[in-house]
C-alpha positions in Angstrom: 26.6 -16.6 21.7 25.6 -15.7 18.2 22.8 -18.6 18.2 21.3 -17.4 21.4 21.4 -13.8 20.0 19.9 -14.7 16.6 17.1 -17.3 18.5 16.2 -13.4 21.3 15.7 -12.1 17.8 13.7 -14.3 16.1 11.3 -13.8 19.2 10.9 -10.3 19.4 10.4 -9.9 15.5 6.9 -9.3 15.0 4.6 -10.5 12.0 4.4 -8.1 8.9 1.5 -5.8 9.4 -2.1 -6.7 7.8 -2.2 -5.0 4.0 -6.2 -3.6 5.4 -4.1 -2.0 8.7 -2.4 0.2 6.8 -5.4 0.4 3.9 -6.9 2.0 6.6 -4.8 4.2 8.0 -4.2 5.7 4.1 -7.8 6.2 4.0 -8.2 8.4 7.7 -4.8 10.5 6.2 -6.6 11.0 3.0 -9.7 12.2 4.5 -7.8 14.5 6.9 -5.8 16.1 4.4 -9.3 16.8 2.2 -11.1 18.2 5.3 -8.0 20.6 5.7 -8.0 21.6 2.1 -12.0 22.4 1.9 -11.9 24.1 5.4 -8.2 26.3 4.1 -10.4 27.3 1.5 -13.6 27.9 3.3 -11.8 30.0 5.6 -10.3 32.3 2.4 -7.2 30.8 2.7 -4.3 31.1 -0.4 -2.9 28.5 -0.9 -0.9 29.4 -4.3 2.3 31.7 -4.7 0.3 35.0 -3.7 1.4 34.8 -0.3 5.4 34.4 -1.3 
């Protein structure tokens, strides 16, 4: 039971993901997170304490 649990297992386990896969994926989030922050303060947008 155990051996035919552990052999479903080692099936569905996929490979480790690909170091550029996620090189890329930091690199899109990055951008984003830039295009907010110059559009936040295009727009006029405070983004210190003032509005607390």
């Amino acid at each position: 039971m155990i051996a035919t649990l552990a052999r479903a297992l080692s099936r569905v386990r996929r490979p480790a993901t690909d170091v550029e896969d996620l090189k890329t994926i930091a690199i899109f989030c990055g951008a984003g997170l830039l295009f907010t922050l110059v559009a936040a303060m295009a727009v006029g947008l405070a983004l210190g304490p003032e509005p607390f």
